[in-house]
C-alpha positions as CSV (number, residue, x, y, z in Angstrom):
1,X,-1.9,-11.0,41.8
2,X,0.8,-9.1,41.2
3,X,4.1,-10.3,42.8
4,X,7.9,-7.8,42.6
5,X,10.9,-9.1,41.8
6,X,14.0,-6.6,43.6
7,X,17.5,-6.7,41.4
8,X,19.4,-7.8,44.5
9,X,16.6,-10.9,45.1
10,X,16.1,-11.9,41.7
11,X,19.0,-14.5,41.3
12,X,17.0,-16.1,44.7
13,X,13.5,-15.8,43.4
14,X,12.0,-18.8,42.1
15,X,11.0,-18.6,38.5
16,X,8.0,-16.6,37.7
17,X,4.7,-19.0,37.1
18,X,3.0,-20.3,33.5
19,X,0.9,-18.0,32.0
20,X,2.5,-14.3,33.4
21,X,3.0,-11.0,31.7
22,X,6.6,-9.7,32.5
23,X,7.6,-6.0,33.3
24,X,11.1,-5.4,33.3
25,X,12.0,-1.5,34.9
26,X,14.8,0.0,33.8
27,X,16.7,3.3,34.4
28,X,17.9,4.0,30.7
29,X,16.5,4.0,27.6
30,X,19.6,2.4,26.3
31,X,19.0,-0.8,28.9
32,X,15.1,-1.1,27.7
33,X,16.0,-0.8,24.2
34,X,18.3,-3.7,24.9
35,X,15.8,-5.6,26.9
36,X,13.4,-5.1,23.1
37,X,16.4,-6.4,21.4
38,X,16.9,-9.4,23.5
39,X,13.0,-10.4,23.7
40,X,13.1,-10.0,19.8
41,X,15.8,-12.6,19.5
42,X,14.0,-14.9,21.7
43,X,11.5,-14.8,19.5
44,X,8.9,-12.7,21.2
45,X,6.8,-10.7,18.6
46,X,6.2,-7.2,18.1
47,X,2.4,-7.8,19.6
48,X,4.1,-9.4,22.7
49,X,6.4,-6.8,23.8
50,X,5.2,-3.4,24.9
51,X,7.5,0.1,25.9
52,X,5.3,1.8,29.0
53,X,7.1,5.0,29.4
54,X,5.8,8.3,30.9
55,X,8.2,10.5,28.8
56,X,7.4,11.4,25.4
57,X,10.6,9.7,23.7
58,X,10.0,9.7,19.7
59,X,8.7,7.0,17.8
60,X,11.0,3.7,17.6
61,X,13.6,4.8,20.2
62,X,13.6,1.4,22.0
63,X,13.3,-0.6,18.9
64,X,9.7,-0.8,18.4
65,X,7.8,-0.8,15.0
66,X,5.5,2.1,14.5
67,X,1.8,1.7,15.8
68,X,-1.0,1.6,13.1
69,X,-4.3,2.6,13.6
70,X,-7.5,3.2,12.0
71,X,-8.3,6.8,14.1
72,X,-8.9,8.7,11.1
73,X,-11.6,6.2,9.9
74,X,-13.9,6.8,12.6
75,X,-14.8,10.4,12.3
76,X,-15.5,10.0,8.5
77,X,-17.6,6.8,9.3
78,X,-19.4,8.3,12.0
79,X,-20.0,11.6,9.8
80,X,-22.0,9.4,7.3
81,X,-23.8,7.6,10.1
82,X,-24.7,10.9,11.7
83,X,-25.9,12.0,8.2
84,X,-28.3,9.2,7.5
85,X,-29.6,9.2,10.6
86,X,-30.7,13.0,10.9
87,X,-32.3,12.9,7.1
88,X,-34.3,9.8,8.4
89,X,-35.5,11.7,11.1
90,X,-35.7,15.0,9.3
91,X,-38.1,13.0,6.6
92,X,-39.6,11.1,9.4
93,X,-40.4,14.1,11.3
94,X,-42.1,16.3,8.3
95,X,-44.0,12.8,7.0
96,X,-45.1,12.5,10.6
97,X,-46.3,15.5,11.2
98,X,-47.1,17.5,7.9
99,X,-47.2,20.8,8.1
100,X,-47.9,22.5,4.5
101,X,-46.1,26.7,4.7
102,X,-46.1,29.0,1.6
103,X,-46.6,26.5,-1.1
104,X,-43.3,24.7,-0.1
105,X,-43.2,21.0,-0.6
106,X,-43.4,18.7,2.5
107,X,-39.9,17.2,2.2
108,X,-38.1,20.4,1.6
109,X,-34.0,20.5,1.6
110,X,-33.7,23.9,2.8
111,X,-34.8,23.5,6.0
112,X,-33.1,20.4,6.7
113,X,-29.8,21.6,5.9
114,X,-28.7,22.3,9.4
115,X,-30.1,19.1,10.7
116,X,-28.0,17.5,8.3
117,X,-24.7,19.7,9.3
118,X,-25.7,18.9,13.0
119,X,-26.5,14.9,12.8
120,X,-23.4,14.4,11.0
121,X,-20.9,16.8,13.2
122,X,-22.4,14.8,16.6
123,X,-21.8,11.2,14.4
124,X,-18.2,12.3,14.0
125,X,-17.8,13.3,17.4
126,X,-19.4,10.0,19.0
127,X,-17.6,7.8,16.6
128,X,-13.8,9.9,17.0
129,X,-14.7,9.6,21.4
130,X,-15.4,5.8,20.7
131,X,-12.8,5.4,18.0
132,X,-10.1,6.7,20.2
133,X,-11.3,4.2,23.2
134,X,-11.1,1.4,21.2
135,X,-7.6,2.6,19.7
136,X,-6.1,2.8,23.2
137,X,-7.6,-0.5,24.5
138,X,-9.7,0.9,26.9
139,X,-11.1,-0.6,29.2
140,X,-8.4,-2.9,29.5
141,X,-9.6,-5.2,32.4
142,X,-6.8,-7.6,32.1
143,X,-4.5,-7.7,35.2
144,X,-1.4,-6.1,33.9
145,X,1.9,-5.4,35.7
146,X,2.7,-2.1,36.5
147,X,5.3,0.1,38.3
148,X,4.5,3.7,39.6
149,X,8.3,4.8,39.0
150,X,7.3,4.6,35.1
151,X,5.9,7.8,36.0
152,X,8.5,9.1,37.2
153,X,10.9,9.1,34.2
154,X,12.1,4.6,34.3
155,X,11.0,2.7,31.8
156,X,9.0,-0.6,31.8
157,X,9.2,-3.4,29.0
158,X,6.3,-5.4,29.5
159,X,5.9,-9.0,28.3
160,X,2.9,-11.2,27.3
161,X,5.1,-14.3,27.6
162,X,2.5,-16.9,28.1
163,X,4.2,-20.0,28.4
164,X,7.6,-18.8,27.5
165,X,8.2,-17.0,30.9
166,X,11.3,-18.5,31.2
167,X,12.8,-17.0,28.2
168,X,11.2,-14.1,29.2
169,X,12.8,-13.7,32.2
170,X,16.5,-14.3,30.7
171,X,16.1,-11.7,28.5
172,X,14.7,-9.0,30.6
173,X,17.2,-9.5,33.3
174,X,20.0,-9.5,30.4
175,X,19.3,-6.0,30.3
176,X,20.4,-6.0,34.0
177,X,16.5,-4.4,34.9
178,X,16.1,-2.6,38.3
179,X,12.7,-4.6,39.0
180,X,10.6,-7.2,37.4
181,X,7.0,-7.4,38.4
182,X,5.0,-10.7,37.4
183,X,1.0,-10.7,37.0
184,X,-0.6,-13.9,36.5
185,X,-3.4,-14.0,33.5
């Protein structure tokens, strides 16, 4: 349930329930980098405050730590995964089924070769498609606040308060916020 909040109700809105995530939407990036600031010294951590923009602003312009992830683990994983897995079937297949031609052993490497490329180029490529799902949170079934103006070009700060809504809520609308929408969890 997702309930809005308009800047010229909000002083007459009662206070948003326990449990909520906040979204705060401002106009500027200046106002939503203040809105960071404020949740920061409120004591709101970095994994509790999120920027949802739909502009491509650079890296820490509201105040943000850089994002680490693990993306360039999962091809390489995947890769080695995708190699194992076509040499078992590769010696699998030729124990299996024997099949003696010109003298050549039964588990000959030649042969396999390309197997081996293939297996482990479709193991990278499952394991990047799933690595970069998991990276992104996705599926995210959670009930999240949202705006459709942050498409447009406004910017939302979004707040896993929990039970420190109320602080919450004085420091987004410090940043004097256009809307703030509240999902219950």
């Amino acid at each position: 349930m997702t309930t809005e909040i308009e800047s010229s109700e909000r002083e007459a809105a009662s206070p948003p329930e326990r449990g909520q995530d906040l979204l705060g939407l401002y106009a500027e990036p200046e106002q939503a980098a203040r809105a960071v600031q404020r949740l920061r010294q409120a004591g709101f951590g970095d994994e509790e405050v999120e920027v949802l923009t739909g502009l491509p602003y650079p890296e820490g312009t509201f105040g943000e730590p850089p994002v680490r992830h693990r993306l360039s683990v999962y091809p390489f994983v995947g890769a080695a995964g995708g190699f194992v897995l076509s040499a078992a079937g590769a010696a699998w297949t030729q124990l299996a089924y024997p099949l003696a031609t010109g003298g050549m052993p039964l588990l000959a490497i030649p042969p396999v070769i390309n197997v081996l490329y293939e297996g482990a180029l479709l193991g990278a490529l499952v394991a990047t498609f799933a690595g970069v799902l998991l990276e992104s949170r996705l599926p995210d079934f959670a009930p999240t606040p949202y705006d459709e103006r942050i498409t447009e070009g406004f910017i939302g700060v979004l707040v896993r308060a929990g039970q420190r809504h109320d602080a919450a809520d004085e420091a987004l609308r410090g940043a004097a916020p256009l809307r703030i929408v509240v999902a219950r969890r």
